[in-house]
Backbone as a ProteinNet text record, in pm:
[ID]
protein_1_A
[PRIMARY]
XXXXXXXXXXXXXXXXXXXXXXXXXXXXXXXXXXXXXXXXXXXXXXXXXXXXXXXXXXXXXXXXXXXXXXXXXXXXXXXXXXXXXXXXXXXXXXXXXXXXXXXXXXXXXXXXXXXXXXXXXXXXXXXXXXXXXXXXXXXXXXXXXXXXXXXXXXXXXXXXXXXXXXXXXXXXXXXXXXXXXXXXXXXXXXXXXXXXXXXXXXXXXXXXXXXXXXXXXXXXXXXXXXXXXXXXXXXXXXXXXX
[TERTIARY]
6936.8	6938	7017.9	7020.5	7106.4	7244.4	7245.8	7364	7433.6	7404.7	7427.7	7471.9	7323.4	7357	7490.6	7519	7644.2	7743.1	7743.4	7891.9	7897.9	7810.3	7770.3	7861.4	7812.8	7841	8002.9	8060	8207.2	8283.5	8228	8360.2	8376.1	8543.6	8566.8	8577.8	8572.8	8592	8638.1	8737	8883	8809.2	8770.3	8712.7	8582.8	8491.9	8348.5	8395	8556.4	8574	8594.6	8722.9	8758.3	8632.6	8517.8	8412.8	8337.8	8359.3	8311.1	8364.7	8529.4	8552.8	8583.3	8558.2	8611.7	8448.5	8328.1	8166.9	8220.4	8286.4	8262.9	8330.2	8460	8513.1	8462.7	8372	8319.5	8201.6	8119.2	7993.1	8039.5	8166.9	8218.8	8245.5	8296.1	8330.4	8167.7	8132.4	7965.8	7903.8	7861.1	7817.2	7848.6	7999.6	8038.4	8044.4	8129.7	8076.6	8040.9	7947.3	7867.4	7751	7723.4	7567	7542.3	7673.9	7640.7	7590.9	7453.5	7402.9	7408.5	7431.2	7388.9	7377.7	7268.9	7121.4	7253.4	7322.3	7393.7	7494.3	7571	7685.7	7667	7484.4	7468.8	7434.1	7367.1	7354.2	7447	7546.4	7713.1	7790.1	7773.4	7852.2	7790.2	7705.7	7590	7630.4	7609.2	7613.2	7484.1	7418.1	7298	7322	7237.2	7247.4	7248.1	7195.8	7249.1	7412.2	7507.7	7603.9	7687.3	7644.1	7714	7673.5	7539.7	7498.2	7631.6	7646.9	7723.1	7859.8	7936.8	8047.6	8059.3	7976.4	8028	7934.2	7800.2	7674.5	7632.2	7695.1	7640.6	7708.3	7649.1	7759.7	7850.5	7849.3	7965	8065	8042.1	8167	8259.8	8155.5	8193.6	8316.1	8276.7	8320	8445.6	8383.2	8552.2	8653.3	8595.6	8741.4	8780.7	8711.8	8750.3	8853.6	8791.7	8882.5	9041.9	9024.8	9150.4	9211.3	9171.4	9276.6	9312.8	9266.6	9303.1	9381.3	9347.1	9420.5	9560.8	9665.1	9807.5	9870.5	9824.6	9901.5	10012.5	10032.2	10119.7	10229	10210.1	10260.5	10390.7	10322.4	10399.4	10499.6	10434.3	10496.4	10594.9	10598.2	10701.8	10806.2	10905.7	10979.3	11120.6	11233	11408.6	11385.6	11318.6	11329.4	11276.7	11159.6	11031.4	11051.1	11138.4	11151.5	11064.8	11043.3	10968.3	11028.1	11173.1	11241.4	11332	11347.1	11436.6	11342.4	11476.8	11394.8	11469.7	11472.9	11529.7	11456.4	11557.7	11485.6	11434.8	11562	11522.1	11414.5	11426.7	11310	11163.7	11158.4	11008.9	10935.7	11104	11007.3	10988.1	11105.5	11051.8	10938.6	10900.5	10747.9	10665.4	10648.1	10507.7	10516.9	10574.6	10580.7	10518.5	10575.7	10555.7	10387.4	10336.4	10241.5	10123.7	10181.9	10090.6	10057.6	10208.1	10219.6	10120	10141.9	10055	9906	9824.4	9723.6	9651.2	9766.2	9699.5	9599.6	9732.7	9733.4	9659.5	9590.6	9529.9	9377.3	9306.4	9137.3	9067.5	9138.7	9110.6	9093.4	9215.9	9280.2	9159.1	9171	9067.7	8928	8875.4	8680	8731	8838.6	8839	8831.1	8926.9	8962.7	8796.2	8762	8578.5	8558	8487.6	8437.3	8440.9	8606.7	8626.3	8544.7	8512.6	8459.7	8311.7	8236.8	8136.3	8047.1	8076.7	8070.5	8116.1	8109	8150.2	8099.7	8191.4	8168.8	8320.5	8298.5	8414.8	8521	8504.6	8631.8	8695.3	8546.6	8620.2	8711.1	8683.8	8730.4	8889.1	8877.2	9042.3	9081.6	9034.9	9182.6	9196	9111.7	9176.1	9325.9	9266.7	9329.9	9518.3	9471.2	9608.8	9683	9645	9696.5	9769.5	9740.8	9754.7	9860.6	9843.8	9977.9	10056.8	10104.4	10194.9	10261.7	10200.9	10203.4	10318.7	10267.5	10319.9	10439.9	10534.6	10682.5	10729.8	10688.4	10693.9	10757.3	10609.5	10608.4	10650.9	10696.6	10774.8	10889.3	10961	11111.3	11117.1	10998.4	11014.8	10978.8	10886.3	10910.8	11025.1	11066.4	11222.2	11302.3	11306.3	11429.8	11392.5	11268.6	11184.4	11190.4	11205.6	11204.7	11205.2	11212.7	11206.9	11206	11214.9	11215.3	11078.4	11009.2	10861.1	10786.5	10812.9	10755.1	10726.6	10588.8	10488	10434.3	10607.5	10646.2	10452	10437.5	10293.6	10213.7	10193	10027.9	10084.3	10237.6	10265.4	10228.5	10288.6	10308.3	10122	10035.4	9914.8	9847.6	9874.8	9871.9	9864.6	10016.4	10055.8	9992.9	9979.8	9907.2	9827.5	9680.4	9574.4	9555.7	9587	9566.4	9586.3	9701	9733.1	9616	9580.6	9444.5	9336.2	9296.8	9212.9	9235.2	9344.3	9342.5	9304.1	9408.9	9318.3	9213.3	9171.8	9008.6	8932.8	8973.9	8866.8	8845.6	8983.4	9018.9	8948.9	8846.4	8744.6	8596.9	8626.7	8477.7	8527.9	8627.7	8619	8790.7	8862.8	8976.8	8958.8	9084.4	9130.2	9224.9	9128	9197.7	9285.4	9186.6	9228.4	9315.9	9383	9420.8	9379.2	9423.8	9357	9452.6	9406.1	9466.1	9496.4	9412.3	9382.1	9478.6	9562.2	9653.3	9797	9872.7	10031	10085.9	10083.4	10173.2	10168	10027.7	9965.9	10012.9	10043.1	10039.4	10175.3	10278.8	10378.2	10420.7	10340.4	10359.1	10345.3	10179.9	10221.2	10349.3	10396.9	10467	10577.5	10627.7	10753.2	10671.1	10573.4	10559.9	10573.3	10522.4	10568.9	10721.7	10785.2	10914.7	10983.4	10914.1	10917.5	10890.8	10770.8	10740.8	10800.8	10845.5	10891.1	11067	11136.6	11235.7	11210.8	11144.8	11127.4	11107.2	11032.1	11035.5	11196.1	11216	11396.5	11474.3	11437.6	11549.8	11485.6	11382.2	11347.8	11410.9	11410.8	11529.9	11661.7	11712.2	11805.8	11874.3	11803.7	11785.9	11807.3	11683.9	11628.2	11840.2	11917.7	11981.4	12094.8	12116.2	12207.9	12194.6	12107.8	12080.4	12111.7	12042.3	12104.7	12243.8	12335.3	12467.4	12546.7	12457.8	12528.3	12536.9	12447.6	12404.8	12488.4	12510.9	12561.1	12743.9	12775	12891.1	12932.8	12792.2	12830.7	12802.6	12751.8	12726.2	12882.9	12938.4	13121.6	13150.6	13170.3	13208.2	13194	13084.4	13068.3	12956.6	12862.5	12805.3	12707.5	12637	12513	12388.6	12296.4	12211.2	12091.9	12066.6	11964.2	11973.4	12107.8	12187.5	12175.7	12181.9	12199.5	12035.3	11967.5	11813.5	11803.7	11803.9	11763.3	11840.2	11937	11993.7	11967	11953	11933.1	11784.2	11706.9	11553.9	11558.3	11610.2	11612	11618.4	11456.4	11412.8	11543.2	11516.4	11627.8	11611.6	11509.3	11508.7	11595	11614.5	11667.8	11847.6	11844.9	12031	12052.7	11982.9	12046.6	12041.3	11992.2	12026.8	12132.8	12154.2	12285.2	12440.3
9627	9509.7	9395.6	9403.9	9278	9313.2	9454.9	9472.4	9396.4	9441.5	9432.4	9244.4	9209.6	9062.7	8989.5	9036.8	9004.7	9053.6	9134.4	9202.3	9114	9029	8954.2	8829.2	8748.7	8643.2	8641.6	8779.5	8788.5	8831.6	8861.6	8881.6	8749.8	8755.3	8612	8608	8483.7	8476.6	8604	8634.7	8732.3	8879.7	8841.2	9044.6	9077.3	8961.4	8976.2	9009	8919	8964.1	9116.2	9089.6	9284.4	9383.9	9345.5	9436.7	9496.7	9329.2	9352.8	9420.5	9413.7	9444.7	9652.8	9640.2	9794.8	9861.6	9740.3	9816.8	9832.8	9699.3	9746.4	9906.2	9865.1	10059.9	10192	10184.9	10295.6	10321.1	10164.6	10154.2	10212.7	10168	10179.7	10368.2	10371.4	10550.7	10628.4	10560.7	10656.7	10615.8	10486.6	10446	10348.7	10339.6	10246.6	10089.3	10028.6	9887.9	9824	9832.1	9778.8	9782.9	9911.6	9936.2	9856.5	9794.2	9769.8	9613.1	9623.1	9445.5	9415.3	9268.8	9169.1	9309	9342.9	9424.6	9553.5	9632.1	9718.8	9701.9	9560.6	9550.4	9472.6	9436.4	9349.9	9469.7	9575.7	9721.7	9779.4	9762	9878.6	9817.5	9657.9	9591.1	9543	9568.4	9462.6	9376.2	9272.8	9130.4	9079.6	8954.8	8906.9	8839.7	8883.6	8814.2	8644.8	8551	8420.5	8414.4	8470.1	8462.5	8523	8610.2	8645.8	8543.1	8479.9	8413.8	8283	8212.4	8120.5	8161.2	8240.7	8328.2	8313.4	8344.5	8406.4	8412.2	8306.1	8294	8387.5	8459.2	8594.7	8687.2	8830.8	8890.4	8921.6	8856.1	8832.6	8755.4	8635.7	8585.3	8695.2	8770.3	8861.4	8951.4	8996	9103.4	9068.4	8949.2	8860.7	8858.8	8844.9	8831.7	8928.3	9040	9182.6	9211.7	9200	9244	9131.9	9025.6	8926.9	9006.9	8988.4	9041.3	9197.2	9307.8	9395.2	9431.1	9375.5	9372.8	9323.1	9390.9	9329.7	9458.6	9564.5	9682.9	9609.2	9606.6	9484.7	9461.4	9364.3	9249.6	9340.5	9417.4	9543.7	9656.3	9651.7	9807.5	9733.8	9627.8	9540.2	9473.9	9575.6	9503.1	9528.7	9497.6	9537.7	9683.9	9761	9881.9	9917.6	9817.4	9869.5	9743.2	9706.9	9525	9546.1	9409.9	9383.6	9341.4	9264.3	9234.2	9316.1	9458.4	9548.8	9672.6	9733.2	9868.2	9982.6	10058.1	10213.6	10340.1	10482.5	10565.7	10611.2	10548.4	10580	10488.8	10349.4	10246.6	10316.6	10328	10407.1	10534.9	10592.4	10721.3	10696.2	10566.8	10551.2	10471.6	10406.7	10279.4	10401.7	10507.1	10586.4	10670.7	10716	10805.5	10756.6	10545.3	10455.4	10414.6	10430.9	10390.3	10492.7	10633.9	10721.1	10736.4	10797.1	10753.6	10666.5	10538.7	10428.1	10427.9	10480.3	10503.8	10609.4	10741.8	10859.7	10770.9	10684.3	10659.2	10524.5	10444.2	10316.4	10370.6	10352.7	10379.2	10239.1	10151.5	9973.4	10010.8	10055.6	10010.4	10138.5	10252.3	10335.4	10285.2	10229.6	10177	10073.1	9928.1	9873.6	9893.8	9994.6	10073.7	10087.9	10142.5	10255.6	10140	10018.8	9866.7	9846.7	9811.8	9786.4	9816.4	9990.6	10026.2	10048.3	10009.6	10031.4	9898.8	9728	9595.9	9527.6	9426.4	9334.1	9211.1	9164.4	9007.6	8910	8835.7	8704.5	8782.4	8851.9	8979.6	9060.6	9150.2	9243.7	9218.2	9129.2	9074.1	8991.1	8914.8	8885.3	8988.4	9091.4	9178.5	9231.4	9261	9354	9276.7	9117.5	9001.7	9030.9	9051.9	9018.6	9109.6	9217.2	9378.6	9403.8	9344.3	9328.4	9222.6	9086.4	9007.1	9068	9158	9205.1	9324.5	9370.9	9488.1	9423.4	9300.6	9224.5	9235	9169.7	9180.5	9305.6	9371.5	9504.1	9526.2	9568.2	9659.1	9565.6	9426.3	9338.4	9418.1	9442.1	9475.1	9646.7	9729.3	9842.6	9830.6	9757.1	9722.2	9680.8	9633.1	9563.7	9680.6	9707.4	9866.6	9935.9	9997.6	10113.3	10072.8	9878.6	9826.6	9886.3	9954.9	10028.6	10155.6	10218.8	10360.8	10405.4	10364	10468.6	10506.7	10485.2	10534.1	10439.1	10446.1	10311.9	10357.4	10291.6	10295.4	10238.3	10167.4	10044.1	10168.6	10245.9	10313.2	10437.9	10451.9	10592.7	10552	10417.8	10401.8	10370.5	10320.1	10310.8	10418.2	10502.4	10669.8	10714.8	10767.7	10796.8	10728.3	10577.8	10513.4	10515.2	10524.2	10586.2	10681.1	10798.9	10910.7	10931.9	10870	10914.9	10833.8	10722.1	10674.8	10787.4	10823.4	10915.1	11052.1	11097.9	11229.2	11196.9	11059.2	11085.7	11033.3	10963.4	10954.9	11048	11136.9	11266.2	11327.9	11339.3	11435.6	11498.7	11445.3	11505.6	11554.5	11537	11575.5	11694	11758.6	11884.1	11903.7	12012.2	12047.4	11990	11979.7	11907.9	11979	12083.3	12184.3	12261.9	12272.9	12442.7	12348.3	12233	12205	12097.2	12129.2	12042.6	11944.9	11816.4	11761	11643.5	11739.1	11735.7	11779.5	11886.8	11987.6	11922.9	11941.3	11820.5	11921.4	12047.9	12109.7	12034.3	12043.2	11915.7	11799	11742.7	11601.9	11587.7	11673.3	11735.5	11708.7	11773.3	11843.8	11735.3	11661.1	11506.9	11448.9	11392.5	11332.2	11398.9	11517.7	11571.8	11574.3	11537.2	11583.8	11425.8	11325.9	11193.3	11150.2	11209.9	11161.1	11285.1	11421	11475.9	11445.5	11385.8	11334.4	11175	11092.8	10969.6	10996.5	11139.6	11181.5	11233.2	11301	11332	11196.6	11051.9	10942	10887.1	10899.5	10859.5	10973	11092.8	11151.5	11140.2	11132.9	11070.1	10963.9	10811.1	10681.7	10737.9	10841.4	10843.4	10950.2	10997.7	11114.3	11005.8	10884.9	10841.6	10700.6	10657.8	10597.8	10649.9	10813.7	10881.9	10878.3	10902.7	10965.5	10788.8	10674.5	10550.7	10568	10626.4	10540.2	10683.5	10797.9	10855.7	10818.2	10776.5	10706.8	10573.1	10473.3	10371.8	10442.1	10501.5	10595.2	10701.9	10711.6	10767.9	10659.5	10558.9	10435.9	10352.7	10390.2	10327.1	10406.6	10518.2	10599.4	10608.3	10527	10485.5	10601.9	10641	10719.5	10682.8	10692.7	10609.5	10605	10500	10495.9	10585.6	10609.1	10764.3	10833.6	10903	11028.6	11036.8	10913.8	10949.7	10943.5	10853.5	10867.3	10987.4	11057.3	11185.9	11310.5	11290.3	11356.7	11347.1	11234.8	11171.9	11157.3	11123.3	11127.3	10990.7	10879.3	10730.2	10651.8	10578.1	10516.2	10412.4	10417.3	10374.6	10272	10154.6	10003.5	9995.2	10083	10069.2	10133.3	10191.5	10269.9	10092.4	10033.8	9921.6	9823.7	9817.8	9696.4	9726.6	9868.2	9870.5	9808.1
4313.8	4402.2	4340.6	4247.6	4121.5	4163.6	4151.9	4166.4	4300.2	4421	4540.5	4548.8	4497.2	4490.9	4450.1	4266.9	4278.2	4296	4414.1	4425.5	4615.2	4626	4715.7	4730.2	4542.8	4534.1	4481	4412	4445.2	4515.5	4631.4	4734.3	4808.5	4810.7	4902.5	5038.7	5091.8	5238.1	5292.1	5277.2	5357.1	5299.5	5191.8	5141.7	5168.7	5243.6	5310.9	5456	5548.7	5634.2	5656.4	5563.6	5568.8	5560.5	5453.3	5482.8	5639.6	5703.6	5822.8	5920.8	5923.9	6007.6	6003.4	5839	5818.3	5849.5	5847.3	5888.5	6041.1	6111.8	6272.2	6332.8	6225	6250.8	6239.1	6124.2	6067.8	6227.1	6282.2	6356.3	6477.1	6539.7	6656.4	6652.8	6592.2	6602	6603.5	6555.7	6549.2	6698	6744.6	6879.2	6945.1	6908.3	7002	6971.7	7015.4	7039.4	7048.7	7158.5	7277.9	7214.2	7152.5	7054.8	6887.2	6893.1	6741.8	6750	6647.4	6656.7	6478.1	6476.6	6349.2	6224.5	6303.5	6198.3	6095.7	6219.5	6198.2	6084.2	6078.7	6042.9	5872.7	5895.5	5771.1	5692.2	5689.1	5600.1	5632.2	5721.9	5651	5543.6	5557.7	5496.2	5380	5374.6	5237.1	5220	5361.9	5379.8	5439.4	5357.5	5430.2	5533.5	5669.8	5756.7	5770.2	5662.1	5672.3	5675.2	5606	5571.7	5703.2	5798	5909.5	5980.8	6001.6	6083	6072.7	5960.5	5897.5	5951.7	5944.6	5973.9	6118	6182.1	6307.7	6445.4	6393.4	6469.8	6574.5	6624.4	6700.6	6681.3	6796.4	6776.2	6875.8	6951.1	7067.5	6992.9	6909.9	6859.1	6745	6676.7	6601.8	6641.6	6784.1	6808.3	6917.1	6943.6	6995.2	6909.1	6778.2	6668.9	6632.1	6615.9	6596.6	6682.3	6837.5	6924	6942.4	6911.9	6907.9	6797.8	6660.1	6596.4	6579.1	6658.7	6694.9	6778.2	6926.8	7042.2	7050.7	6956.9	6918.4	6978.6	6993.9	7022.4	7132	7268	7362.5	7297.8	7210.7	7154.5	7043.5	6966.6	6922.6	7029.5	7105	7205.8	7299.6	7319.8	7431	7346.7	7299.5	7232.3	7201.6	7139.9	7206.4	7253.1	7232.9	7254.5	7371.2	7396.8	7473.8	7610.1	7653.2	7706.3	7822.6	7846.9	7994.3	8110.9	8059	8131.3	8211.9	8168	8237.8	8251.4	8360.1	8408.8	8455.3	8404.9	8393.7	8388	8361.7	8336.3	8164.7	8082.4	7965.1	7925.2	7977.6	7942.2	7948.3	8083.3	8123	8065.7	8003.4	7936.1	7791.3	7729.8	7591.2	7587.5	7722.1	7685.8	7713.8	7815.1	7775.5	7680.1	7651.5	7496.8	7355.4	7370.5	7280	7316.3	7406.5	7412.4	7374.3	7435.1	7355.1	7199.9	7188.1	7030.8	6984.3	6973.4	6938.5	6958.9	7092.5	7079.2	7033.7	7025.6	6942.4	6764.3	6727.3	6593.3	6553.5	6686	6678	6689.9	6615.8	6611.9	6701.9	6667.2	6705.4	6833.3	6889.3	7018.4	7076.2	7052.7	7129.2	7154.4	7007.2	7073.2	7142	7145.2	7214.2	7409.2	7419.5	7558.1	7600.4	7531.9	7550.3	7578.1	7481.2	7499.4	7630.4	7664.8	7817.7	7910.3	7909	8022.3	8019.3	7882.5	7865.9	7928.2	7836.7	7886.9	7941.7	8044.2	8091.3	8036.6	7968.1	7893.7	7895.7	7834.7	7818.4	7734.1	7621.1	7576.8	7628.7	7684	7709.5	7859.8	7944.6	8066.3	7994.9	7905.4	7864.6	7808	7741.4	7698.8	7791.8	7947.9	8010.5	8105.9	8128.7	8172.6	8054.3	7969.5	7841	7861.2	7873.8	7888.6	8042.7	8160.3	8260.1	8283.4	8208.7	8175.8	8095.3	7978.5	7964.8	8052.6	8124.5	8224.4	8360.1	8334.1	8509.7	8493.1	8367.5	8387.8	8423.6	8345.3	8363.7	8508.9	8523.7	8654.9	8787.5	8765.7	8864.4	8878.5	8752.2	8746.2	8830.7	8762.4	8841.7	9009.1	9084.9	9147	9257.3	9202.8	9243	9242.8	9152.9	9148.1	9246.3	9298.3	9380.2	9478.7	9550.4	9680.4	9774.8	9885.1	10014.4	10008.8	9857.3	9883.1	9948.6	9931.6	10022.3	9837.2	9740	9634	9552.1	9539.8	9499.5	9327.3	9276.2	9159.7	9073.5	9157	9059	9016.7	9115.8	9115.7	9023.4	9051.3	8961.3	8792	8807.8	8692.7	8615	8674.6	8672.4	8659.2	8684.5	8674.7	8538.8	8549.1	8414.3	8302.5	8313.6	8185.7	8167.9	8282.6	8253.9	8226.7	8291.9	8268.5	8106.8	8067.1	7896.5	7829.9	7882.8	7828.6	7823.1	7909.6	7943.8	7856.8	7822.6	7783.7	7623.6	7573.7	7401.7	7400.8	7466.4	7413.8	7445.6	7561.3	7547.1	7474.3	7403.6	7341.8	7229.6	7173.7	7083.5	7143.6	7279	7297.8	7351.2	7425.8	7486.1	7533.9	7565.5	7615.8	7748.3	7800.7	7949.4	8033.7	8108.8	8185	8069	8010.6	7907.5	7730.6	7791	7693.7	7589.4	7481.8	7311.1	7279.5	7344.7	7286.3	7120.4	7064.7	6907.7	6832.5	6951.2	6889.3	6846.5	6739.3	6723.2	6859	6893.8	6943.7	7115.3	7140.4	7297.9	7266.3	7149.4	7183.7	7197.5	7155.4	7164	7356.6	7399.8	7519.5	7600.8	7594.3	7630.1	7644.8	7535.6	7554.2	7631.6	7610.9	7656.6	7849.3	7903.2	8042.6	8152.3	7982.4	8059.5	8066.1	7986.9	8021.1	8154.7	8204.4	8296.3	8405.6	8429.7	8557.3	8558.3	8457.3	8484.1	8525	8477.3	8563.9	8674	8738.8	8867.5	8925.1	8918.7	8998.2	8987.2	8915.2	8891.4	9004.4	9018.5	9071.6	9227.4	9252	9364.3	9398.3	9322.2	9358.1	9384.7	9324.2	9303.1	9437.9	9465	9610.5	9744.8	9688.8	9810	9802.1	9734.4	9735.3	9789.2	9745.7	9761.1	9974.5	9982.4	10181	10190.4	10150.7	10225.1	10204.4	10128.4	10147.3	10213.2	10225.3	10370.8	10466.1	10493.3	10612.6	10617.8	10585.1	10572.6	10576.3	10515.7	10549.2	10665	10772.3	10914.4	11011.3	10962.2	11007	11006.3	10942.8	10954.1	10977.2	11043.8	11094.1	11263.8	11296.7	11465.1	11482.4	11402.1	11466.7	11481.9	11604.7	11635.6	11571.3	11580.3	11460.7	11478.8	11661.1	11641	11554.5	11588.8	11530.9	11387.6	11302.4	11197.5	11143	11210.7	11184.8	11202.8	11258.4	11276.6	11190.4	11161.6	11079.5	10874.1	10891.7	10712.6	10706.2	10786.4	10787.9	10743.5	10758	10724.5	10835.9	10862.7	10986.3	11062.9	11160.7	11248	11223.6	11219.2	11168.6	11032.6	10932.9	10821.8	10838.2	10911.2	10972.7	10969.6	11094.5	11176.7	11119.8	10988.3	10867.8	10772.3	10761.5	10707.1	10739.1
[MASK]
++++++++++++++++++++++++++++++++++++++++++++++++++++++++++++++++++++++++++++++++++++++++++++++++++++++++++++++++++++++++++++++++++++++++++++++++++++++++++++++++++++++++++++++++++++++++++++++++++++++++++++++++++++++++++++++++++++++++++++++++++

């Protein structure tokens, strides 16, 4: 007990934090987030509860700071490589690839995700708020690109990003329609199926641009705008804006 004491009275500010926050990691992988109290974090950490109390007076503030200074993944993944401001096909398949990547290899970012859907509090409601503001430029710009095609770029893209949410965190409790994604060779496969299906939405734009400018080209040609509605499968309100 002597011992404990002074290995108490020498750790500093920043190396009582780090204790804590490396107890909330170890707590969170065992039950979560949401389950861990005061009691938990003062015997992982062999810190007396006056001294957390002093620190961090509950544990909602606790676990607010955990999650602030965790919740950087964003801030990392949106960047010359990854932009928000533009939108393409190579963009879209290097941001989900980058994002998997990153959460295969973030422990933070996974109990945080779980957190999300486990509580509703003042945290977990802004990171989902923060995550959603970096998302907006985003998916404005794809948006804009996708304009009238009929393909509701938002929800694909809402898709794909959940779903890849969804597959690594399962991923230790059981296979997902036969497959492991524990496996390097699956996670492999992952990635190579999001940049597959984020080309098939590309060659869709790219299908759906090609038939407008036939059309717009039998359209100078004098051919009437039934005719070509019916021929190109591109609604006659849209022939007659060409």
């Amino acid at each position: 007990m002597e011992q404990s004491k002074n290995k108490r009275i020498r750790r500093t500010r920043a190396e009582l934090e780090a204790d804590v926050f490396d107890a909330i990691r170890q707590l969170a992988s065992e039950k979560g987030l949401a389950q861990i109290t005061f009691t938990d974090i003062m015997q992982r950490a062999d810190i007396q509860m006056s001294v957390l109390l002093n620190n961090y007076k509950n544990i909602e503030r606790l676990l607010d700071k955990y999650a602030y200074i965790s919740d950087y993944w964003l801030h990392d993944l949106f960047d010359e490589e990854h932009p928000t401001d533009k939108a393409n096909e190579d963009i879209m398949k290097s941001t989900l690839k980058a994002l998997a990547n990153y959460l295969y290899d973030n422990t933070d970012m996974q109990h945080l995700l779980v957190w999300e859907l486990e509580a509703d509090n003042s945290t977990t409601r802004r990171m989902a708020r923060s995550r959603e503001k970096h998302y907006k430029v985003a998916i404005e710009e794809y948006k804009h690109l996708f304009e009238g095609t009929g393909i509701p770029i938002d929800i694909i893209a809402g898709l794909l990003t959940a779903g890849t949410y969804y597959l690594i965190l399962h991923r230790k409790r059981s296979t997902f329609f036969s497959v492991d994604y524990q496996r390097k060779e699956n996670r492999e496969r992952l990635y190579s199926t999001l940049e597959y299906l984020s080309g098939l939405v590309f060659s869709a734009l790219k299908e759906h641009n090609q038939t407008i400018e036939i059309a717009r080209n039998f359209k100078q040609k004098g051919i009437a705008d039934a005719v070509i509605a019916e021929c190109t499968g591109v609604p006659v309100e849209v022939v007659k804006g060409l």
